[in-house]
C-alpha positions in Angstrom: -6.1 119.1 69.2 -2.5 118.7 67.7 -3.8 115.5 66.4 -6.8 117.4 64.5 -4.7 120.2 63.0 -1.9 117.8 61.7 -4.9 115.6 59.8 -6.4 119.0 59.2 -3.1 119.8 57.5 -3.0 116.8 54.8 -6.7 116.4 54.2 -7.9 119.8 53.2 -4.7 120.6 50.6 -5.1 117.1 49.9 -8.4 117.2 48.5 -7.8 120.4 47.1 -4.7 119.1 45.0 -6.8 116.0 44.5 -9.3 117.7 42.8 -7.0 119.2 40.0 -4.4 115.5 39.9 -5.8 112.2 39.9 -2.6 110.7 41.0 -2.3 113.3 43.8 -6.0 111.7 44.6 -4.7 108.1 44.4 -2.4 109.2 47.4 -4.3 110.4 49.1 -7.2 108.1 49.4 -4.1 105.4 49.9 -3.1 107.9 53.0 -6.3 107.6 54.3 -6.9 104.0 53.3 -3.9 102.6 55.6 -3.4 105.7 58.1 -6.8 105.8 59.5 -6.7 109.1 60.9 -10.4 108.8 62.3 -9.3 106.2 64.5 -5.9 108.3 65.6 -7.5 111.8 66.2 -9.7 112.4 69.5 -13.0 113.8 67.7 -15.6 111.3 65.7 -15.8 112.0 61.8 -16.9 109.2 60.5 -20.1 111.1 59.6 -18.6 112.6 57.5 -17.5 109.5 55.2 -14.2 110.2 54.4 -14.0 107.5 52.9 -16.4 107.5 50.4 -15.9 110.9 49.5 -12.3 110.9 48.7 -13.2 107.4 46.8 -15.3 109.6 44.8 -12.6 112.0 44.2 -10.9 109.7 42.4 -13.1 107.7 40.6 -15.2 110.1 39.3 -12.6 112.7 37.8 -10.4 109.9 36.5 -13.5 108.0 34.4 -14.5 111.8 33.5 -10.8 112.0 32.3 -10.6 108.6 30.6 -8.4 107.3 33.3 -10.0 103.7 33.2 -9.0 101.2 35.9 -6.5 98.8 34.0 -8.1 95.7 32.7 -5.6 94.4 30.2 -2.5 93.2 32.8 -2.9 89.6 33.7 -3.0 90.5 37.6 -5.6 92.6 36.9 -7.4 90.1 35.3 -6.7 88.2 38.6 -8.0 90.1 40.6 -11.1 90.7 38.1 -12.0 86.9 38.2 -11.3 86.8 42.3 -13.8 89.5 42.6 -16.2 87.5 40.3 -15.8 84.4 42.3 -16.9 86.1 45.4 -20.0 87.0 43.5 -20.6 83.7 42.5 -20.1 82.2 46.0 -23.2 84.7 47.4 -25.2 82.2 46.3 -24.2 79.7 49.3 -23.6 82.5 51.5 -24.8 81.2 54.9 -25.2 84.3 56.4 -26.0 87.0 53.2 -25.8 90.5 55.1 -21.5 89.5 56.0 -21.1 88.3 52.6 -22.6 91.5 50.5 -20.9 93.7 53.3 -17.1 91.6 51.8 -18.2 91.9 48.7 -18.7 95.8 48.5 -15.7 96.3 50.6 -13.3 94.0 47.8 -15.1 95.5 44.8 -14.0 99.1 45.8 -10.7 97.6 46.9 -9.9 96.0 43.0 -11.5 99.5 41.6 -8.8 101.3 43.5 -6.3 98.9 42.6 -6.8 98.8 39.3 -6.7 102.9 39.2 -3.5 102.6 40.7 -2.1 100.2 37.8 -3.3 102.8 35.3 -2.1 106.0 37.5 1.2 104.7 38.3 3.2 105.4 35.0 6.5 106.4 36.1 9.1 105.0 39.0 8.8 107.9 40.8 5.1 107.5 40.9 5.6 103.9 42.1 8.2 105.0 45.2 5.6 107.5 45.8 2.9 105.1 46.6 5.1 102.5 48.3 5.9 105.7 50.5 2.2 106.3 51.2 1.5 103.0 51.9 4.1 101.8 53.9 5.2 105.1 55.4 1.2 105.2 56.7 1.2 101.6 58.6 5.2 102.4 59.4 4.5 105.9 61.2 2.4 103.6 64.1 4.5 100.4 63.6 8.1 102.5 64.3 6.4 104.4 67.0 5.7 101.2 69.1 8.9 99.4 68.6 10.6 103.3 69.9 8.5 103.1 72.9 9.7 99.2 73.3 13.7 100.6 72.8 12.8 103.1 75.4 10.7 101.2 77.9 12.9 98.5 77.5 10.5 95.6 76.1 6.3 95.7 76.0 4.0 93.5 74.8 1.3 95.0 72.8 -1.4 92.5 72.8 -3.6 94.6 70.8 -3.3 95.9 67.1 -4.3 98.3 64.8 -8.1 99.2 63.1 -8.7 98.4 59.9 -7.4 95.0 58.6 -4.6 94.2 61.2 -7.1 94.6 64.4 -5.3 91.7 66.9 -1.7 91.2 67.6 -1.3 88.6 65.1 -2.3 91.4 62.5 -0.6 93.6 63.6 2.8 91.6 63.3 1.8 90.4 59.7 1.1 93.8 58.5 4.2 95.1 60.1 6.4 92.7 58.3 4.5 93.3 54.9 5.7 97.2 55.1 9.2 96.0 56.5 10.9 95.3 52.8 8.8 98.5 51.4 10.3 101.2 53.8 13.8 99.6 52.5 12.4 100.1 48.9 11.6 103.4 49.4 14.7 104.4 51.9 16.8 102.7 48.8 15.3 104.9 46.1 14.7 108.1 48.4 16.0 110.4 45.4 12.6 110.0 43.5 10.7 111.5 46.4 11.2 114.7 45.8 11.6 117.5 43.5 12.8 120.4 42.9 13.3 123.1 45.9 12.0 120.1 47.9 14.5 117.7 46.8 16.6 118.0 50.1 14.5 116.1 51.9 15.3 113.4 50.5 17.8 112.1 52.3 15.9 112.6 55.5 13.3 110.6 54.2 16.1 108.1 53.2 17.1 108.2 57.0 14.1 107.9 58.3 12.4 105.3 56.4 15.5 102.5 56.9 15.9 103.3 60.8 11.8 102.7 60.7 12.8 99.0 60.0 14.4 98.1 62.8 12.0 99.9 64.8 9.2 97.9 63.4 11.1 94.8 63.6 10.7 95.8 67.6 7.3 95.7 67.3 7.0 92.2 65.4 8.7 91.0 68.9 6.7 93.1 71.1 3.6 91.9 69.5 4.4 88.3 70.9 3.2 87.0 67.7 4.3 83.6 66.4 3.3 83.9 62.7 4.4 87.2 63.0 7.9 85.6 64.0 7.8 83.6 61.2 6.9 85.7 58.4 9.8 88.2 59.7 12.6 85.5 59.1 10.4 84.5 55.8 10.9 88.5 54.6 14.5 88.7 56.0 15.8 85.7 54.7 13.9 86.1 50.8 15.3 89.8 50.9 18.6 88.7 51.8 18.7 85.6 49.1 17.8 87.8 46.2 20.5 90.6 47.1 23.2 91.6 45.3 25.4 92.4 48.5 23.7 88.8 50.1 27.1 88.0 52.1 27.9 91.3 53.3 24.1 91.9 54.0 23.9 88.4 55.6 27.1 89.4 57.8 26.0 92.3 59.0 22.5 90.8 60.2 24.5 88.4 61.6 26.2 90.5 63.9 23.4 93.1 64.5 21.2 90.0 65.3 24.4 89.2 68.0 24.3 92.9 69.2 20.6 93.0 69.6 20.0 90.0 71.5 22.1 91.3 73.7 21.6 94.8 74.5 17.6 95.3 72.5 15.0 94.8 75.5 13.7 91.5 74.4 10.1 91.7 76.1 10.1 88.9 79.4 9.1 85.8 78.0 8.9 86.2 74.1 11.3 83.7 74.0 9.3 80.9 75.9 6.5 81.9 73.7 8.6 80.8 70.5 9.2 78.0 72.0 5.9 76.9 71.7 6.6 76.7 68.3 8.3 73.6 68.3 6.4 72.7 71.5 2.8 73.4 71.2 1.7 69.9 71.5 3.5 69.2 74.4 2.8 71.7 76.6 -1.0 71.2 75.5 -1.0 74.3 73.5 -4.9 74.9 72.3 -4.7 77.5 69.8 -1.9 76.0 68.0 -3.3 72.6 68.1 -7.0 73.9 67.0 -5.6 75.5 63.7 -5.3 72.2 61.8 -8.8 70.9 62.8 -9.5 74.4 61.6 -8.0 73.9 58.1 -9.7 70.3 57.7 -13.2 72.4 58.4 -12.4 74.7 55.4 -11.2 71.4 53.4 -14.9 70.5 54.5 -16.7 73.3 53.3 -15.1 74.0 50.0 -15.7 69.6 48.8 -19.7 70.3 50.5 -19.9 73.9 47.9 -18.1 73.8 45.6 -18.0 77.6 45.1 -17.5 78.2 48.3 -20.0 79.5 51.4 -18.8 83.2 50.8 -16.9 86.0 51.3 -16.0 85.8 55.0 -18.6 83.2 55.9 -16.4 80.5 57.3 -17.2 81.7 61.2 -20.8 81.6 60.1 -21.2 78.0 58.7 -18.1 76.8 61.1 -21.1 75.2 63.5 -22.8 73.3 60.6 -19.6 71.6 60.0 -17.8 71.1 63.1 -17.0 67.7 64.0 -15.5 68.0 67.3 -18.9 68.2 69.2 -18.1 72.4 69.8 -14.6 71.2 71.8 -13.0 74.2 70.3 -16.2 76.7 71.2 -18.8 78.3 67.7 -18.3 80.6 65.2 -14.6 80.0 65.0 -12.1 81.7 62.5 -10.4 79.5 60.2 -6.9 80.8 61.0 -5.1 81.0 57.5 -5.3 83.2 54.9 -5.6 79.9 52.1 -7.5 77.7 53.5 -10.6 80.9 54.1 -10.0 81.5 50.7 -10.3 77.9 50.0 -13.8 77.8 52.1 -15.1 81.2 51.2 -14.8 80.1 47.4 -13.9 77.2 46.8 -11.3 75.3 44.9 -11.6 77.4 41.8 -11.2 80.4 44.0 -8.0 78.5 45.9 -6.5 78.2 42.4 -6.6 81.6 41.4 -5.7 82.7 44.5 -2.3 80.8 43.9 -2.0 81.6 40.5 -2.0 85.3 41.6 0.8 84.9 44.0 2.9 82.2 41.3 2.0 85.3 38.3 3.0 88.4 40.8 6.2 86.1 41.9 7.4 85.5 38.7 6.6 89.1 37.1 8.5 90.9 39.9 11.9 88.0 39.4 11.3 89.2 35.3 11.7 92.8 36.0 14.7 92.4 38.8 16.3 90.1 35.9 16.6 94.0 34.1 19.1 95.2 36.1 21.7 92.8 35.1 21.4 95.2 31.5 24.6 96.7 30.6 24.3 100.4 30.8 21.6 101.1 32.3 21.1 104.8 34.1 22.3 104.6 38.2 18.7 105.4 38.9 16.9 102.5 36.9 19.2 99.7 37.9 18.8 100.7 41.9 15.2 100.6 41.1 15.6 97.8 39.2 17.5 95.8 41.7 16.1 96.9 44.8 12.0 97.4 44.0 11.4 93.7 42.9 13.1 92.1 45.3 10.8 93.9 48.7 7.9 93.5 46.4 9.1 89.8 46.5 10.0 89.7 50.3 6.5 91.5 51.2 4.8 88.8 49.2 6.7 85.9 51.0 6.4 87.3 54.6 2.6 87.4 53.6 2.7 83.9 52.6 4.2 82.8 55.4 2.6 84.9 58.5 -0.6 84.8 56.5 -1.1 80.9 56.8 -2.2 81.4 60.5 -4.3 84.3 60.1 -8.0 84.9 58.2 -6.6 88.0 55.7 -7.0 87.7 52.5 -8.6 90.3 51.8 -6.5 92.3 53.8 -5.9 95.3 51.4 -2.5 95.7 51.7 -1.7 92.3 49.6 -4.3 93.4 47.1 -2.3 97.3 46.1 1.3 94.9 46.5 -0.7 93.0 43.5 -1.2 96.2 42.0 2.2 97.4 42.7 3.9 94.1 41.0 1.8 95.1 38.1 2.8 98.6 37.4 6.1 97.7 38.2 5.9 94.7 35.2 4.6 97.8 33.1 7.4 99.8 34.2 10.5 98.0 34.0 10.7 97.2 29.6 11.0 101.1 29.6 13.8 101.8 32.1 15.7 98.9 31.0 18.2 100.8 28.6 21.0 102.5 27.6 21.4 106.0 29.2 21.0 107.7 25.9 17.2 105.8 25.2 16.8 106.4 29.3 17.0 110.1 28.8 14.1 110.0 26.3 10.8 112.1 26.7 8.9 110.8 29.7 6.1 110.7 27.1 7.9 107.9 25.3 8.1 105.9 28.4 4.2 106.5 29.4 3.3 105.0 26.5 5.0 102.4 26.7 3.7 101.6 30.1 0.3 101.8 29.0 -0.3 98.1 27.4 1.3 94.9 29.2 3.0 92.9 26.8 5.6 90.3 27.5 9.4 91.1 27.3 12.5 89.9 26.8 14.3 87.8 29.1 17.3 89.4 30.4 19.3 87.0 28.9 18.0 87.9 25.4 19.8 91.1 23.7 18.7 94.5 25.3 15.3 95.8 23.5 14.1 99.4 23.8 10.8 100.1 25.1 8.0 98.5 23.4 
């Protein structure tokens, strides 16, 4: 019942307050997107398509209000053409019911994501979805890696619903939110307002000593690619620091501390192993994913737009050459290569050029910070934002080349989130006296993409 009423609790103001602020509705169908309350409370409403109704809440009002999903941003062009492609690739789809069913779920997944570009016009609107986002995935991520401090080491060999169902998911979506809670722990102060405003160093608290926590439940997940992608995220945050030896030397000697006393879970470390080993010890799943890869390197030269969205366990049998060694209907285990086989080489390419684009946008905007005189509040942004938007990114990368998630939706909003923040940073990149202009001045600027400056070049106002 507590379960209900706390739910209860968000939903019912939330739609209220939704209703009258399209960016109070962004949040909230974000909450619901990534928390998943009907698969946390005891009682059954998905009847009542939650879902779909809050998605209507803010759609409708926003096009009503001539809030338009942003279509001018290169990324959102991305993610435009992506979307187009996995139209295109329907008609190879081997099995057309999964591919339609991929195809609705990633259209409403770009609408929302291009909302958000349009919706999130300030950096306290940004912090405030990054909050949402990672705070919902964090609540269950710290949770489990508390129970591991306490228990003193589990495995969880399950994950969550949604789009991080296995332990491998789990892990990978885990480390995505990682660098996020440190954004938002970092810029806390932007939370909240007003009479409200002392939380925010609770929430500061609280969302850096979720990190660790979830870096518990990484380990406890026993995931290999999760393993990776953590050091990936670690080590990319660390390298684009300002504070890199300090930060380095304190990881160091927390790392020292926790091997020692955290309650490493009984043979994680002969699992990572493996990792170096897996041929040796005859280890099948490692061993299958490159016959795996050379499948999808199959399928994409056979069509050359691919066999469709999420299609690769259902023509897998047509083109498997091992004689079914490895069993049917088998998951291609990486992120690129499914969207190599789902659409093909064209679909591969933009797929990296998204990734190279957001990559380079969010090293443009950290370049900002370096600006003399800038306010205290835009150059911790500025130097803090970019740089877990960046680490998120490469622990993706890295954990997602052993797991079939691309169109997980948590690496489509981090698109959208590079992409407000590219529309963002021109305007905060200033002297305090422009900085303190009228927040109008700044929304319009954020309202076209246009290239800046580089942050060598001499300081511009916003443009």
């Amino acid at each position: 019942m507590f379960r209900l009423l706390l739910v209860a609790s968000i939903l019912l103001p939330g739609i209220v307050l939704a209703l009258r602020d399209r960016f109070m509705a962004l949040l909230l169908y974000l909450w619901f997107a990534f928390f998943r309350p009907q698969d946390w409370i005891w009682f059954d409403i998905s009847s009542l398509r939650l879902s779909l109704v809050l998605g209507i809440v803010l759609i409708v009002p926003s096009l009503a209000t001539g809030i338009w999903p942003n279509l001018n941003h290169p990324l959102s062009i991305g993610m435009v053409i992506f979307l187009a492609l996995g139209l295109v690739s329907q008609v190879g789809a081997v099995d057309q019911v999964i591919g339609w069913y991929w195809v609705d779920f990633f259209a409403r997944l770009v609408v929302v994501c291009l909302l958000a570009v349009s919706l999130i016009t300030t950096p306290k609107r940004l912090i405030r979805v990054m909050a949402v986002v990672a705070g919902s995935l964090g609540f269950f991520a710290a949770k489990a890696g508390l129970l591991s401090a306490i228990v003193g080491g589990v495995r969880f060999a399950e994950g969550l619903t949604g789009a991080f169902t296995d332990n491998n998911g789990y892990a990978l979506g885990t480390v995505m939110i990682m660098p996020m809670l440190v954004a938002v722990g970092r810029n806390a102060d932007l939370l909240f307002d007003g009479y409200w405003s002392w939380l925010n160093a609770w929430a500061r608290r609280g969302f850096l000593l979720a990190v660790p926590l979830c870096g518990l439940t990484v380990i406890s997940t026993f995931s290999r690619g999760g393993f990776l992608a953590m050091v990936a995220a670690t080590a990319t945050y660390v390298a684009l620091d300002r504070r890199r030896v300090g930060l380095s030397l304190g990881l160091a000697v927390m790392l020292i501390i926790g091997v020692s006393v955290a309650p490493i879970p009984e043979g994680y470390l002969e699992r990572l192993e493996t990792i170096r080993t897996y041929q040796e010890v005859d280890e099948t799943s490692a061993i299958s994913r490159p016959y795996f890869w050379s499948v999808a390197v199959d399928m994409a030269e056979a069509n050359p737009f691919g066999v469709g969205l999420r299609n690769f366990e259902a023509a897998y049998d047509t083109y498997d050459r091992s004689d079914g060694l490895y069993g049917s209907r088998r998951a291609v285990h990486s992120s690129h290569f499914q969207v190599l086989a789902e659409l093909g080489f064209i679909g591969a390419f933009i797929w990296t050029v998204l990734f190279l684009l957001a990559f380079w946008l969010a090293v443009r905007a950290r370049k900002l910070a370096k600006r003399p005189g800038l306010a205290p509040e835009s150059e911790t942004f500025l130097s803090t934002v970019p740089n877990c938007l960046i680490a998120s990114m490469a622990g993706f990368l890295v954990g997602g080349s052993f797991l079939s998630a691309a169109l997980n939706d948590l690496t489509w909003v981090t698109f959208a989130l590079v992409a407000a923040l590219d529309r963002l940073a021109p305007s905060l990149a200033t002297g305090p006296s422009q900085a303190a202009a009228p927040t109008a001045a700044v929304l319009r600027s954020a309202r076209t993409w246009r290239p800046h400056a580089a942050a060598s070049g001499r300081a511009r106002g916003p443009h």
